[in-house]
TIRO-2110 file (N, C-alpha, C; in Angstrom, 1 decimal):
// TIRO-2110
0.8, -1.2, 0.0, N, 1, A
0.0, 0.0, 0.0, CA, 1, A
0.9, 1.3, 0.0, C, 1, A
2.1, 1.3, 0.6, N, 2, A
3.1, 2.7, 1.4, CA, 2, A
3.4, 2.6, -0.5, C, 2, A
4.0, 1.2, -1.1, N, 3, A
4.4, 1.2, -2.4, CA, 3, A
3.6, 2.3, -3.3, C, 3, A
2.2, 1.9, -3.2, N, 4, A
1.1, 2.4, -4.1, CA, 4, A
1.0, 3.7, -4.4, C, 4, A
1.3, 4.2, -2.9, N, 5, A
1.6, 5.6, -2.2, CA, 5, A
2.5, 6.4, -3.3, C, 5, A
3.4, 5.8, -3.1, N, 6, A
5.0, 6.4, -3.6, CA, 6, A
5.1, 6.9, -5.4, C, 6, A
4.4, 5.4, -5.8, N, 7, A
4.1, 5.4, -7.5, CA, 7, A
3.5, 6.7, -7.5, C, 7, A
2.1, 6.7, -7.2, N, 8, A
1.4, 7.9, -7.8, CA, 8, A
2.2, 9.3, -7.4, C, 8, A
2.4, 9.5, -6.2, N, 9, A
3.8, 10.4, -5.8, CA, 9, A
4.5, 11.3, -7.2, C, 9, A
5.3, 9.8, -7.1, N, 10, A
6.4, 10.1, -8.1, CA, 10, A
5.8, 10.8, -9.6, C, 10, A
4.6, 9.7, -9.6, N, 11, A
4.1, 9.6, -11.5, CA, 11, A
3.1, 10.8, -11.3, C, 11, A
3.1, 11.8, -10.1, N, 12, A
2.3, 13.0, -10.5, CA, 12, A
3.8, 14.3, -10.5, C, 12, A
4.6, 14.1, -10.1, N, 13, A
5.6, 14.7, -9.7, CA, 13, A
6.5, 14.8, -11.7, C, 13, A
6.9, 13.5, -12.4, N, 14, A
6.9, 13.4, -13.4, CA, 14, A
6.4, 13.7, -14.6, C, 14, A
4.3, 13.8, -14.6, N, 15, A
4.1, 14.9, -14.9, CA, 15, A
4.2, 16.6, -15.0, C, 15, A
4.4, 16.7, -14.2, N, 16, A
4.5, 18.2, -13.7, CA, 16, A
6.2, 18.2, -14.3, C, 16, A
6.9, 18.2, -14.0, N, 17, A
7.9, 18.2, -15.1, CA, 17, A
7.9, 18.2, -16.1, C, 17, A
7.3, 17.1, -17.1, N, 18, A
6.9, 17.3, -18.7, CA, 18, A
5.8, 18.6, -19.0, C, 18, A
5.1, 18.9, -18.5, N, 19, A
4.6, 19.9, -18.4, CA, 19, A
5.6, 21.0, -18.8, C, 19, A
6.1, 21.3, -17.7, N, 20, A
7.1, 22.6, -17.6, CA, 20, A
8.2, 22.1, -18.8, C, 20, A
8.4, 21.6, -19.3, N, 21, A
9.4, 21.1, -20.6, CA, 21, A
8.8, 20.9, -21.8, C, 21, A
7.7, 21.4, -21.7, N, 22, A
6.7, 21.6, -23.1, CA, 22, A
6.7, 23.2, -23.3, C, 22, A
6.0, 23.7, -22.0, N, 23, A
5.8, 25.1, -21.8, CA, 23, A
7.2, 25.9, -22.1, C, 23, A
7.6, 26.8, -23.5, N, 24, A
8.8, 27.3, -23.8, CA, 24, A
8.7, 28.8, -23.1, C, 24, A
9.9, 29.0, -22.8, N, 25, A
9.9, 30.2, -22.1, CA, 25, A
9.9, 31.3, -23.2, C, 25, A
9.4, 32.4, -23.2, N, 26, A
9.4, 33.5, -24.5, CA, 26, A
10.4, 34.3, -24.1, C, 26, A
11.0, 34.8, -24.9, N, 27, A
11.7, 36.1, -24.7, CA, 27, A
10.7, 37.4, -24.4, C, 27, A
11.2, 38.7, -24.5, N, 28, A
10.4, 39.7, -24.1, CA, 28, A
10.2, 40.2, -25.7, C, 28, A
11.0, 40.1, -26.8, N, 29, A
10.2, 40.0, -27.8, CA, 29, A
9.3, 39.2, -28.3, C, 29, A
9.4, 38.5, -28.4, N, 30, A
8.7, 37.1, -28.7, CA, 30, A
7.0, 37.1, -28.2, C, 30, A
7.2, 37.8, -26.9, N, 31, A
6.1, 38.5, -26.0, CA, 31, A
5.0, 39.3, -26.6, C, 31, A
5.9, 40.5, -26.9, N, 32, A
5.7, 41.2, -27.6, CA, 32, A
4.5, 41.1, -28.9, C, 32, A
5.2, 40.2, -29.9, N, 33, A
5.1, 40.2, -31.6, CA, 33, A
3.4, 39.3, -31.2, C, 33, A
3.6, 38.4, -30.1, N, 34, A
2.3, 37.6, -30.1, CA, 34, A
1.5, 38.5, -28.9, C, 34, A
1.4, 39.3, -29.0, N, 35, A
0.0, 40.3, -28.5, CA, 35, A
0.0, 41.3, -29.7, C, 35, A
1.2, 42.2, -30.3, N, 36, A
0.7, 42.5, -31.7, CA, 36, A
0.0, 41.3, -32.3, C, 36, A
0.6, 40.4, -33.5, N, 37, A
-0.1, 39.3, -34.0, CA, 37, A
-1.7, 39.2, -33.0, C, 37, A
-1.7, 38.7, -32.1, N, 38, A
-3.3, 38.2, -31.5, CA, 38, A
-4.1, 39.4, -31.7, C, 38, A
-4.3, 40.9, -31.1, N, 39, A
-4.7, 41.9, -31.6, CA, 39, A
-4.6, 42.2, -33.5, C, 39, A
-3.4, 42.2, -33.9, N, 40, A
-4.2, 42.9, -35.4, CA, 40, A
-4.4, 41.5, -36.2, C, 40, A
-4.6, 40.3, -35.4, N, 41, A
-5.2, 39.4, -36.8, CA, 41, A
-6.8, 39.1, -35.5, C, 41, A
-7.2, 40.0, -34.7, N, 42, A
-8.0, 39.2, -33.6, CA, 42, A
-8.0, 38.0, -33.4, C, 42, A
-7.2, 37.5, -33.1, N, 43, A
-7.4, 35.8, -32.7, CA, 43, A
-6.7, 36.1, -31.0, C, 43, A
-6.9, 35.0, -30.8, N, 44, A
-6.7, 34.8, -28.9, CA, 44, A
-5.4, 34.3, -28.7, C, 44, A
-4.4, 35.0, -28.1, N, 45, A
-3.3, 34.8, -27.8, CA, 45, A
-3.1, 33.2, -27.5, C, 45, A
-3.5, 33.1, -27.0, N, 46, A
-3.5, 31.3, -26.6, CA, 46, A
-3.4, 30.3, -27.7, C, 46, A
-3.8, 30.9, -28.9, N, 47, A
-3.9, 30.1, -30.7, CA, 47, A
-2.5, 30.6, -31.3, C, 47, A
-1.4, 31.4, -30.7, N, 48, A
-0.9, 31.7, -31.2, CA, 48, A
1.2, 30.9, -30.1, C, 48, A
1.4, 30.4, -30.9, N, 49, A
2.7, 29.6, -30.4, CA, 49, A
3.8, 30.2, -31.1, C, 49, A
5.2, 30.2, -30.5, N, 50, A
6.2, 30.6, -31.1, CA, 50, A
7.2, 29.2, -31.0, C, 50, A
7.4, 28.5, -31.9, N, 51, A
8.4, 27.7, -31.7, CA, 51, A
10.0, 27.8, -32.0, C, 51, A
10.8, 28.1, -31.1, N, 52, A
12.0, 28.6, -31.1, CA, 52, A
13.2, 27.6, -32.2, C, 52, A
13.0, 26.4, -32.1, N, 53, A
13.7, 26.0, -33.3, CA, 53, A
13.5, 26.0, -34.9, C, 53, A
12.7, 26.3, -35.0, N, 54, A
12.5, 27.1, -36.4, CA, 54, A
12.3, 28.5, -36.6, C, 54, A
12.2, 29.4, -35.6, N, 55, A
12.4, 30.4, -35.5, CA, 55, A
10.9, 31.2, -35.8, C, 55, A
9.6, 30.4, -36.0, N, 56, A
8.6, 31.0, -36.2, CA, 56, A
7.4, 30.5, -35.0, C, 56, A
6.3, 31.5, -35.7, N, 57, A
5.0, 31.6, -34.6, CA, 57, A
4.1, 30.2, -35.4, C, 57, A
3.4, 29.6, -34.8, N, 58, A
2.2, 28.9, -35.2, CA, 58, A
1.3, 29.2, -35.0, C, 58, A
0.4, 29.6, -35.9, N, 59, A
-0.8, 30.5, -35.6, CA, 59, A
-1.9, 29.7, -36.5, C, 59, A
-2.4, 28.4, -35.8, N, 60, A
-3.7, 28.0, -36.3, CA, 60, A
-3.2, 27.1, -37.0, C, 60, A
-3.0, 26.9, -37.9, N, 61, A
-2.6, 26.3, -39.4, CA, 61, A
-1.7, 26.8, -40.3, C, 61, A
-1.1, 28.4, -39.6, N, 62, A
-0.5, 29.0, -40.4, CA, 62, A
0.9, 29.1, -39.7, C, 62, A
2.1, 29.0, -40.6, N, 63, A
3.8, 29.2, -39.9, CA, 63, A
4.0, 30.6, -40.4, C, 63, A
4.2, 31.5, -39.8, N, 64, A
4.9, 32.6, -39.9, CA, 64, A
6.0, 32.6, -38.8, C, 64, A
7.0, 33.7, -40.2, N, 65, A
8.7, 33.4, -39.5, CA, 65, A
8.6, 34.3, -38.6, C, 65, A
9.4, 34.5, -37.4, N, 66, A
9.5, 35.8, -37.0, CA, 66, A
9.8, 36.9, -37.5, C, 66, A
10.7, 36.8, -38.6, N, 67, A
11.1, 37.8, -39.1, CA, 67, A
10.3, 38.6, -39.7, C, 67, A
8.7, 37.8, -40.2, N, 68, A
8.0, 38.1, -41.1, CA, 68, A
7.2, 38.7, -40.2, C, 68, A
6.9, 38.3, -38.7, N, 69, A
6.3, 39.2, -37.9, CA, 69, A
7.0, 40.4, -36.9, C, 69, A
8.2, 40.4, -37.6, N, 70, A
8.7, 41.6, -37.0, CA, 70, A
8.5, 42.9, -38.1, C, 70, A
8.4, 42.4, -39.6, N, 71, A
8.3, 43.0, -40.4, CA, 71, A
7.0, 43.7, -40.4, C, 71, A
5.9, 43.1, -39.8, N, 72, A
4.4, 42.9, -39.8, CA, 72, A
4.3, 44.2, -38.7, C, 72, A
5.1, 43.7, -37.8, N, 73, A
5.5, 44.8, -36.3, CA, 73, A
5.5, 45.8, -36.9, C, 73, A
7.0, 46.3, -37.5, N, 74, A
7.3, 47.4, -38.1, CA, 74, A
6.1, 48.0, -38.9, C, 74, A
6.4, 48.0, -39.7, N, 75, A
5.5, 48.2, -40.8, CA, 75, A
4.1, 49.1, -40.1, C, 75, A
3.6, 48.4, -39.2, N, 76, A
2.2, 48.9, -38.6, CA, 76, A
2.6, 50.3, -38.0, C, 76, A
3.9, 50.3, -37.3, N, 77, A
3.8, 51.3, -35.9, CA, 77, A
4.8, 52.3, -36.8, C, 77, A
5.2, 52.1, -38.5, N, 78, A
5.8, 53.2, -39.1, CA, 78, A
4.6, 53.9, -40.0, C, 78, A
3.9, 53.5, -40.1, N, 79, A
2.7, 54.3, -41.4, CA, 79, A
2.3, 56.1, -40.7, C, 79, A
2.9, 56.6, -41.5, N, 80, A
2.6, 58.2, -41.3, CA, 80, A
1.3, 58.5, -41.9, C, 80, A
0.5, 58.8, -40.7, N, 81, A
-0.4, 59.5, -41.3, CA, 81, A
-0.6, 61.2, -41.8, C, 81, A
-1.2, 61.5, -42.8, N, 82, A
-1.5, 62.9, -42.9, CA, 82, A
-2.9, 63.8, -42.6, C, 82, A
-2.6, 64.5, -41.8, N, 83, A
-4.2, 65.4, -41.7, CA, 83, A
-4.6, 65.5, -42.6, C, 83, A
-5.9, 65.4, -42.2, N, 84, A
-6.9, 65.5, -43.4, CA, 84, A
-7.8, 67.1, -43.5, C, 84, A
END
């Protein structure tokens, strides 16, 4: 029984480690680009993954590179507007 004890112990303790080794830590850019991204495509931050070995976001179905959402970044927060 003390045995039975110990298994589940361990095999809940084991979980919780794969957990946390799935969960990738972001940088503070990385942060960033997926709240731009979730705001200007409205989707829910939570649909939106960055996977660090290929260098891009997974958004849905879609791979965008980072680069392509830094471009996306820029791009938005450079447009001059003119009085009208």
């Amino acid at each position: 029984m003390i045995a039975g004890c110990f298994s589940v112990f361990f095999n809940a303790d084991d979980n919780k480690r794969n957990e946390e080794i799935e969960i990738e830590k972001y940088s503070d850019e990385v942060i960033m680009l997926r709240d731009f991204l979730s705001t200007s495509m409205s989707m829910d931050i939570k649909k939106i993954m960055y996977n660090s070995s290929i260098n891009s976001f997974i958004i849905g179905d879609i791979l965008m590179s980072i680069e392509d959402a830094r471009g996306r970044y820029n791009h938005s927060y450079s447009k001059v507007t003119t009085p009208v």
